[in-house]
C-alpha positions, -999 to 999 in steps of 0.1 A, spaced: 357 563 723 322 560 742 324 551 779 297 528 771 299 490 769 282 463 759 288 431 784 281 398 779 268 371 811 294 344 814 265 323 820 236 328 793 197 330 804 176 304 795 162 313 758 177 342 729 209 341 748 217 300 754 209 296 717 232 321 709 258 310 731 253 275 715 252 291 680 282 308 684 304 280 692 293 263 663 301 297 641 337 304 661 347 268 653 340 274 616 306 260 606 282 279 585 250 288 611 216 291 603 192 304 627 155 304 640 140 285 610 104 284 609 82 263 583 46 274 587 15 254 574 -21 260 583 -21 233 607 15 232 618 43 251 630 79 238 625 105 257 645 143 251 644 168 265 667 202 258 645 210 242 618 250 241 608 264 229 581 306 220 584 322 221 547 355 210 558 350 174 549 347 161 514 310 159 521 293 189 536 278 179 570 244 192 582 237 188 621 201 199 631 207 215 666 180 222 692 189 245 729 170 242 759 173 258 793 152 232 808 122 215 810 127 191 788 121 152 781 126 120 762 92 136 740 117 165 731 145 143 721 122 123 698 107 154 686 140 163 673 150 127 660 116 133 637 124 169 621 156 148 614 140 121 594 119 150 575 141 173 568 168 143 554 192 153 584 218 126 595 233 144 630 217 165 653 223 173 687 206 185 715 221 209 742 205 215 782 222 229 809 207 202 834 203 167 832 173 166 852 175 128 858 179 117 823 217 110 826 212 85 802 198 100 772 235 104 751 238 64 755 204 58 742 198 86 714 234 81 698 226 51 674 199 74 665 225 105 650 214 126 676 237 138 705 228 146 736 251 173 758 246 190 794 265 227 796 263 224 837 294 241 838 300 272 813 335 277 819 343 245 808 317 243 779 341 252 748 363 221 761 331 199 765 321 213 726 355 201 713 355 173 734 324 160 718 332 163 683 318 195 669 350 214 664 380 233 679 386 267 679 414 289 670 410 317 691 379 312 722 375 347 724 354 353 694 328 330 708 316 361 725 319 382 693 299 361 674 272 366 706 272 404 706 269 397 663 238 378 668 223 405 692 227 431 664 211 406 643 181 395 664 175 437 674 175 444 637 146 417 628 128 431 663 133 466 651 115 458 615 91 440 630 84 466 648 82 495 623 63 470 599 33 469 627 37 509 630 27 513 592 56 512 571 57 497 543 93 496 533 92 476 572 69 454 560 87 444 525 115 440 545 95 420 570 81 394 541 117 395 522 134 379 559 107 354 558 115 347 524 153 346 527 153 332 561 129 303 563 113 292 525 141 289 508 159 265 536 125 240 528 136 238 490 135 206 478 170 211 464 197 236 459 181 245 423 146 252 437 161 273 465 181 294 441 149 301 422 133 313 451 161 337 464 168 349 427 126 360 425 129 374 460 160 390 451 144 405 417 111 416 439 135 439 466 168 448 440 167 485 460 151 476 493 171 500 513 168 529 485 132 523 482 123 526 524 149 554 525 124 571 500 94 567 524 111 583 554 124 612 534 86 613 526 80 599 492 66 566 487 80 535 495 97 518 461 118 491 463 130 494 428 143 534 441 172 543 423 176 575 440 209 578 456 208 609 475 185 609 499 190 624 529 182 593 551 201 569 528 233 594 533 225 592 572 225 552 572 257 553 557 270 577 585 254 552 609 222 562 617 185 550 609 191 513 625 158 503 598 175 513 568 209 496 582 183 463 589 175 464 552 207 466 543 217 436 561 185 420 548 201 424 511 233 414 515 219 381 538 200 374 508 232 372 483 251 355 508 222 327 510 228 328 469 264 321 474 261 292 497 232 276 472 256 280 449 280 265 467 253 236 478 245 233 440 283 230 430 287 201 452 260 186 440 266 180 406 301 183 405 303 181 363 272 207 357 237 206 356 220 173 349 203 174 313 176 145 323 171 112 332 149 77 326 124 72 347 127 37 369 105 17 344 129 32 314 92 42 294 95 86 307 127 109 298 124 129 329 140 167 321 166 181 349 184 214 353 156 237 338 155 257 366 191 258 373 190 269 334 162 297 340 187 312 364 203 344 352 235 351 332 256 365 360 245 333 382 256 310 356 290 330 350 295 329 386 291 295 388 318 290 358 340 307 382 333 292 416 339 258 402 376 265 393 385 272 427 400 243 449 384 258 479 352 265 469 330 251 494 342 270 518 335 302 507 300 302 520 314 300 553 340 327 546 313 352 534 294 346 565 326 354 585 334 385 571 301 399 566 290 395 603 321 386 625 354 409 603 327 435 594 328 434 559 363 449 558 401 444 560 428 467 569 447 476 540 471 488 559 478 449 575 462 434 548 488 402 550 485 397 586 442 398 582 444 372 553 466 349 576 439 352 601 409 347 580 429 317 564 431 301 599 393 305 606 380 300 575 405 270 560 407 286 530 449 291 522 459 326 530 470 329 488 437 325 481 418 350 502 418 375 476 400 357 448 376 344 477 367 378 483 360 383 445 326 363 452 303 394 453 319 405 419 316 375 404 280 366 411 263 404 419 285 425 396 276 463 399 300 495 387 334 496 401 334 468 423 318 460 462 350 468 480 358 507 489 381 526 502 364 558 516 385 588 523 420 587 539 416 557 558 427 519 560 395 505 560 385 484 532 350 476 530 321 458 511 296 483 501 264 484 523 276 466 551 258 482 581 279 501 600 265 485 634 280 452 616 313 472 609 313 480 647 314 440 650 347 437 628 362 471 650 356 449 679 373 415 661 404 439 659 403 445 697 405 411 701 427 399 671 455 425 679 451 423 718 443 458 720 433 476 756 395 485 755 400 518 771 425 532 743 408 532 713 428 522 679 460 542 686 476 513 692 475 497 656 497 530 644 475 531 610 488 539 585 460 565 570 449 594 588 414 584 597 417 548 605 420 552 644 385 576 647 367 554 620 376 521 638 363 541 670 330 555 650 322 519 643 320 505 676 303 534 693 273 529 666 269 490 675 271 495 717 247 528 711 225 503 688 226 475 712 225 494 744 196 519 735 157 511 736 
C-alpha cells in the first residue's frame, strides 16, 4: 500500500467542497444526485447546484437543492423558489452554514416547498439532515466516500477541460459529449425527448475512449475506433492516462442517464407508450410515443424487461451506487454478504440484486457480458469502469468490513490469489489521481 492519503476537512470550504458535502448526504441516504446543471441561452445562464430525486415512494420525488457558504439573501431564496416554478419542481431546499440574521426564513419559505437549513455545526449536520426530512442513513461513514467520489469526478471534467483547451480533439468530443449528457438532456421536456437526446449522443461517441486512445498513440482521433490494442487503451486499463479513464466514465455516465430515463419513462406510463390523444376541443388527433417508438430495438427490449421487475425504480439509484460509490464490482468471494449490503442502501431485496445488476445487459448488450473476472482474483467488475472509480469501491471495503487503513486487504483472507494487491492497486491509483497536479 502507498503511504499516501487522501484526507477529507471535517468542516468543508465554502464552494466545490460544501456542495459536495451537501450532495453527499443526499447520495449516502439513498437519493439519486445530479450535479452542477447548467442551461445556457444567449441571454441567460441557468445554474443548479443539486437536484435529487428519492424513488422510494410510490411517486419519485424531485428536490431542487441550492449550497451557499454565505452571502446570501431573501433575493437568493426567491431565486430558487422561481427555477422551482420553471423547472415543474415541487421541494427544494436551500442549505447555509450561517443564518446571517435571517433566522426566520424556514418559517416563511416553507408554504412555498422550499426548505431552508443552517449547517452551523458540522458534527451534528447528518442528525440535522435526518432531522429535517431528507433521509437517514445506514452507515454515516460513506458520507465521506461519496466526497472523495465526487472529487475524482469534478478532477476528471477539470482534467478534459483541460486537454480540450491544449488541442485535443478526443478532449474536446469528450468535452461537448458531458455537456450533452450532463446538462441538455436534464432540460427535456419529458422522459421520451431526453432518451432521444442521450441515444443520438450515445450513437455520435459509441468508442469515445477507443477513438482518443487512437490520437495519443498518434493516429487520429475517431470516436467510432474499433481498435482494441492500443498501447494507451492497454495502459488505462492498468490505471494510467487519467483522460482516457475520464472518457470512460463519460460513457458509462451516459448509459446510466439512459437507465434512469428509462426508469423515468416507466413510471410514467405505467401500461406503455401512449398511441395519441384528442386535442381539448376534440377537432385534432394528437399522435404520442413516436419518439419513444424511434428508439432502438435493444432500448425497447430493455424496457420489456425493466417493467417486470417489482423494484424497478430503484435501479437507477442502484447503478449510480455501484458505478461510483462499490466501484463497479463485488467480491465474488463474499458475494452474499455485498448483496445484503447493497440491498440495505439501495432498498432493492437482497434476492433481487443479481437481476438488478443485469441492467447493462439488458439495455447495452455487447459479447459476453459487462461483468469480468480478470485473472486469479475475487474481483468482479463492470467493464470500463475506471480504475480511479474502482479505487472508490476498494475504499467502500475499508469501511464496509472495518478494515485498519495501514494493513492493506490481508484482512478479508480472499479467497483468489490476487485479490489483496488488486484491492491495494486500486486505491493507490485514486489517492495518486487525487493527490497529484
Amino acid at each position: 500500500m502507498s503511504g499516501r492519503s487522501v484526507e477529507l476537512p471535517d468542516i468543508p470550504r465554502a464552494g466545490d467542497e460544501l456542495e459536495d458535502y451537501v450532495a453527499a448526504l443526499f447520495q449516502a441516504s439513498g437519493h439519486y444526485v445530479e450535479k452542477q446543471i447548467v442551461e445556457s441561452d444567449p441571454a441567460d445562464l441557468l445554474e443548479l447546484d443539486i437536484v435529487t430525486t428519492d424513488y422510494a415512494h410510490k411517486e419519485a420525488v424531485r428536490r431542487l437543492v441550492e449550497v451557499k457558504g454565505g452571502g446570501w439573501g431573501y433575493t437568493d431564496l426567491f431565486k430558487v423558489v422561481g427555477w422551482m416554478q420553471y423547472l415543474k419542481i415541487a421541494r427544494g431546499a436551500f442549505f447555509v452554514t450561517r443564518w446571517d440574521d435571517r433566522g426566520t426564513a424556514p418559517r416563511r419559505m416553507e408554504p412555498l416547498g422550499l426548505d431552508v437549513v443552517c449547517f452551523d455545526d458540522f458534527t451534528t449536520a447528518p442528525d440535522l439532515f435526518t432531522e429535517k426530512g431528507f433521509g437517514g442513513f445506514e452507515e454515516p461513514d460513506l458520507i465521506g466516500l461519496w466526497r472523495h467520489s465526487y472529487s475524482v469526478e469534478r478532477k476528471f471534467v477539470k482534467l478534459i477541460h483541460k486537454r480540450a483547451k491544449a488541442g485535443d480533439e478526443g478532449a474536446r468530443a469528450a468535452k461537448t459529449y458531458h455537456r450533452q449528457i450532463n446538462n441538455g438532456t436534464f432540460f427535456a421536456r419529458a422522459p421520451e425527448e431526453s432518451l432521444a437526446m442521450l441515444y443520438e449522443a450515445y450513437a455520435e461517441h459509441p468508442k469515445l475512449t477507443r477513438g482518443y486512445a487512437d490520437e495519443l498513440d498518434g493516429e487520429t482521433f475517431d470516436p467510432q475506433s474499433e481498435t482494441a490494442g492500443s498501447v494507451s487503451y492497454r495502459g488505462m486499463l492498468d490505471g494510467k492516462h487519467p483522460e482516457l479513464q475520464a472518457c470512460a466514465y463519460l460513457e458509462h455516465r451516459a448509459r446510466l442517464s439512459i437507465l434512469k430515463s428509462a426508469v423515468d419513462y416507466a413510471l410514467a406510463h405505467p401500461n406503455g407508450a401512449p398511441e395519441f390523444r384528442v386535442s381539448e376541443d376534440r377537432k385534432v388527433f394528437i399522435f404520442q410515443g413516436l419518439t419513444y417508438h424511434a428508439l432502438p430495438a435493444t432500448f425497447h427490449s430493455g424496457m420489456a424487461w425493466l417493467r417486470e421487475q417489482p423494484n424497478f425504480r430503484r435501479y437507477a439509484t442502484f447503478w449510480q451506487q455501484l458505478l461510483w460509490g462499490w466501484g463497479g464490482f463485488y467480491l465474488d468471494d463474499r458475494e452474499e454478504q455485498e448483496f445484503e449490503w447493497m440491498s440495505k442502501y439501495s432498498g432493492i431485496p437482497a434476492d433481487e440484486i443479481p437481476t438488478a445488476l443485469e441492467a447493462f445487459d439488458r439495455f447495452f448488450p455487447i459479447p459476453g457480458g459487462w461483468f469480468v473476472t480478470a485473472g486469479q482474483t475475487d474481483v468482479r467488475m463492470v467493464k470500463m469502469v475506471p480504475l480511479i472509480f474502482q479505487g472508490i469501491g476498494a475504499h467502500h471495503r475499508r469501511v464496509q468490513y472495518k478494515l485498519a487503513k495501514e494493513s492493506g486487504f490481508p484482512e478479508l483472507n480472499p479467497s483468489s490469489r490476487y485479490t489483496d494487491s488488486d484491492l491495494a492497486k486500486r486505491v493507490n491509483c485514486t489517492v495518486d489521481f487525487l493527490l497529484d497536479p
